[in-house]
Kinemage of the C-alpha trace (Angstrom):
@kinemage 1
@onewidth
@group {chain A} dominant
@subgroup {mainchain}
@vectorlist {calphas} color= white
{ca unk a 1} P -49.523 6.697 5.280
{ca unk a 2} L -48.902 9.737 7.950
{ca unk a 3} L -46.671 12.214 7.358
{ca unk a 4} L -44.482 11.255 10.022
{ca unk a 5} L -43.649 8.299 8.317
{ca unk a 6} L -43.417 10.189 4.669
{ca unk a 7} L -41.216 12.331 6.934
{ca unk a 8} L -38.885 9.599 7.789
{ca unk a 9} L -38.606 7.651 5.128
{ca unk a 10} L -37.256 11.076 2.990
{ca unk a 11} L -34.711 11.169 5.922
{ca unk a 12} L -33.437 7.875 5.903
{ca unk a 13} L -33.646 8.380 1.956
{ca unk a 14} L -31.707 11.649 2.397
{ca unk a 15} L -28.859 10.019 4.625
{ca unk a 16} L -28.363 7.153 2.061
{ca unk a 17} L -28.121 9.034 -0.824
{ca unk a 18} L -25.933 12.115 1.095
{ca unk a 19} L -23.340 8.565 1.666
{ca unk a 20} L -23.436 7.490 -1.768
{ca unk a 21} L -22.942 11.341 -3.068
{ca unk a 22} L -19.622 11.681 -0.723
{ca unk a 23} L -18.120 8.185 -2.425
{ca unk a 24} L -18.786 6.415 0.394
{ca unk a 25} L -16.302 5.427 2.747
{ca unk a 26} L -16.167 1.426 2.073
{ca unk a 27} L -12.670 0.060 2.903
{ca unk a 28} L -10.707 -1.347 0.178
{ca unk a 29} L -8.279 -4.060 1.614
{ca unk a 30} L -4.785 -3.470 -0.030
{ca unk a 31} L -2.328 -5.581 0.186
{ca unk a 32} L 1.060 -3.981 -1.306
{ca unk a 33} L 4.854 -5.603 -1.750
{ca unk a 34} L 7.548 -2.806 -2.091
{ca unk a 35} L 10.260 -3.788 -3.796
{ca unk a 36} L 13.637 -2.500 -3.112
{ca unk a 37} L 15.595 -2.861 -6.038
{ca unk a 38} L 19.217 -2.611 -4.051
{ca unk a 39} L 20.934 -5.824 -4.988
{ca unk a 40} L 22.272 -6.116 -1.694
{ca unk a 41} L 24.568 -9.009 -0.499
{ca unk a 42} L 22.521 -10.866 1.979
{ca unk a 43} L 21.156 -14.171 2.839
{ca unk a 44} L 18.077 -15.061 1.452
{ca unk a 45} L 15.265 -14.401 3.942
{ca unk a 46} L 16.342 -12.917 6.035
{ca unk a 47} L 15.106 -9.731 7.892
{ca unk a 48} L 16.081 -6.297 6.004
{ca unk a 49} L 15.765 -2.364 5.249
{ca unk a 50} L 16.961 -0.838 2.030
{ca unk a 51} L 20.135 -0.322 1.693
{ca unk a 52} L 21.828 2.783 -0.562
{ca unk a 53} L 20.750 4.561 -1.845
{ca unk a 54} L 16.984 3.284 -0.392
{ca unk a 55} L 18.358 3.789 3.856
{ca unk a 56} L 14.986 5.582 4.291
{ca unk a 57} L 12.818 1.852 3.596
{ca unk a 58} L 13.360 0.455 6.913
{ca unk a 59} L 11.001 -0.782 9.969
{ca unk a 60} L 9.551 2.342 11.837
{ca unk a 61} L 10.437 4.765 8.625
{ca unk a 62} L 6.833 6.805 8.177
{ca unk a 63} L 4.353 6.203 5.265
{ca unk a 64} L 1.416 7.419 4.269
{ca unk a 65} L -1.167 6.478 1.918
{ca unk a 66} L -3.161 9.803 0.014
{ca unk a 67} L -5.758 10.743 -2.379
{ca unk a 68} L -4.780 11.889 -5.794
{ca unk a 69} L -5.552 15.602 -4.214
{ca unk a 70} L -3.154 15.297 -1.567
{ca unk a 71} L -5.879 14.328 0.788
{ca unk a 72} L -4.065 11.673 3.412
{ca unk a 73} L -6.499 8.408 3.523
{ca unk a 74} L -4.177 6.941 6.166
{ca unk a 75} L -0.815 6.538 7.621
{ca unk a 76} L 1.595 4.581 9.159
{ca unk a 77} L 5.210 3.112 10.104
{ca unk a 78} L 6.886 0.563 7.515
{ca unk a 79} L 7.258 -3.424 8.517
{ca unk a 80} L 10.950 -4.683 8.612
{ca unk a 81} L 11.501 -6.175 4.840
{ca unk a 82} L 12.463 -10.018 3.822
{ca unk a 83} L 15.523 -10.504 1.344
{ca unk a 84} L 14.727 -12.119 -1.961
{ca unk a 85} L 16.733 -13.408 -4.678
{ca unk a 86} L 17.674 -10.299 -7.022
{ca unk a 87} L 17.550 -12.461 -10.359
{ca unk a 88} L 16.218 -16.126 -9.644
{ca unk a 89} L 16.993 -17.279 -12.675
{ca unk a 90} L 20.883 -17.644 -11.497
{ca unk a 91} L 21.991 -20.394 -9.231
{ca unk a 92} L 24.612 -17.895 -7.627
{ca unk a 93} L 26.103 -21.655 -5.574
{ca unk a 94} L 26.527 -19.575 -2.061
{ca unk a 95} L 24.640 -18.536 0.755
{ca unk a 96} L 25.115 -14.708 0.240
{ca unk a 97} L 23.669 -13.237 -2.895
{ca unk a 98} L 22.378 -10.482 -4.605
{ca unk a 99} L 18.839 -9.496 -3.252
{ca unk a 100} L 15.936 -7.692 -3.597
{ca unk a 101} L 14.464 -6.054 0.028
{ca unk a 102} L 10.547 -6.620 0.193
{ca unk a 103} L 8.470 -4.659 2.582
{ca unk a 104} L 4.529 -6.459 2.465
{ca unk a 105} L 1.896 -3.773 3.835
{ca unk a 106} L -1.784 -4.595 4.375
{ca unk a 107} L -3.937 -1.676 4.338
{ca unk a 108} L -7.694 -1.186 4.604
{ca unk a 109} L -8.262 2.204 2.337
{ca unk a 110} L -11.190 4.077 1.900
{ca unk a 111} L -12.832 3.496 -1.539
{ca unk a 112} L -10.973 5.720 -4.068
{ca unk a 113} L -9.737 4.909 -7.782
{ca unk a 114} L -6.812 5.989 -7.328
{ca unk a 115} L -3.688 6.212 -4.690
{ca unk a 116} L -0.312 7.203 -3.380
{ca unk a 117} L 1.937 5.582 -1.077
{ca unk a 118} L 4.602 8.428 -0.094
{ca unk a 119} L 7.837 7.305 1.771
{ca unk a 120} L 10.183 9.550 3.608
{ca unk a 121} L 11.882 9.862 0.332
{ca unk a 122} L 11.808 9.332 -3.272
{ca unk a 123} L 9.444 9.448 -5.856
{ca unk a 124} L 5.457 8.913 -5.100
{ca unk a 125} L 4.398 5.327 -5.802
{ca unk a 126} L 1.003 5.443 -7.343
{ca unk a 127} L -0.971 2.817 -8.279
{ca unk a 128} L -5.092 2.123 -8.649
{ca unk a 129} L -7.588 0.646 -7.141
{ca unk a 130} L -8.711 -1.610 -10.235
{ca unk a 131} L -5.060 -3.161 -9.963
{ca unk a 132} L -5.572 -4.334 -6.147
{ca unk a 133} L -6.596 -8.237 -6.382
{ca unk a 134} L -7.840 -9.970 -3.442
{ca unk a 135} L -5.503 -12.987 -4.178
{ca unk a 136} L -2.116 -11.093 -4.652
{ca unk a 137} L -0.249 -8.240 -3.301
{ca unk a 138} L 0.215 -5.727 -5.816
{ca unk a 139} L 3.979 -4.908 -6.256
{ca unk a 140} L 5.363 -2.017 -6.007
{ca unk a 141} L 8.944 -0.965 -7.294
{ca unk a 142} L 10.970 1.588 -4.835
{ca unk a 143} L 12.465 4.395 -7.287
């Protein structure tokens, strides 16, 4: 074997191993439901944004997505939400009931165990990567 190709091989080994040492950047697909907990009056289904004291979860409000050392993995604007039934267990017999405003979010992360989705306002939501299942969004509760 010549040393040229000793050479290369040890670089190509080098590069591989320099990828694996920084985490690699793989993308994790997550797929995230907020949950608004404002018991709004609303129609079911229809198009929403929080209302008080959760005004800031609307379409175009600013997100982002960081590291548990503050490092930003990405960033973006919120979807409009959907209204859902705040208690489904009631039949509440009218069109207008109490609901629930759900914002869905698909997002292709970089490979980390750990996350946090921060919103204009309120707390941090943090959640990890071992709870992100390829078949459902994991939900998220707006505090």
């Amino acid at each position: 074997m010549s040393v040229r190709t000793i050479a290369r091989r040890c670089l190509a080994g080098a590069a591989l191993a320099a990828l694996a040492a920084c985490g690699g950047d793989e993308g994790v697909d997550a797929r995230l439901r907020l949950v608004v907990p404002d018991h709004n009056i609303r129609e079911e289904g229809v198009e929403c944004a929080g209302a008080r004291p959760f005004g800031y979860v609307r379409a175009g409000a600013p997100f982002t997505v960081e590291a548990p050392d503050g490092t930003v993995l990405t960033e973006g604007e919120l979807p409009a939400g959907r209204a859902e039934n705040a208690d489904p267990s009631i039949d509440w017999g009218t069109e207008r009931i109490p609901t629930v405003c759900v914002l869905e979010l698909e997002l292709d992360l970089p490979e980390r165990q750990r996350y946090r989705l921060r919103l204009p306002e309120g707390r941090p939501l943090e959640f990890e990567r071992a709870h992100l299942a390829a078949d459902e969004p994991l939900q998220l509760l707006v505090q």
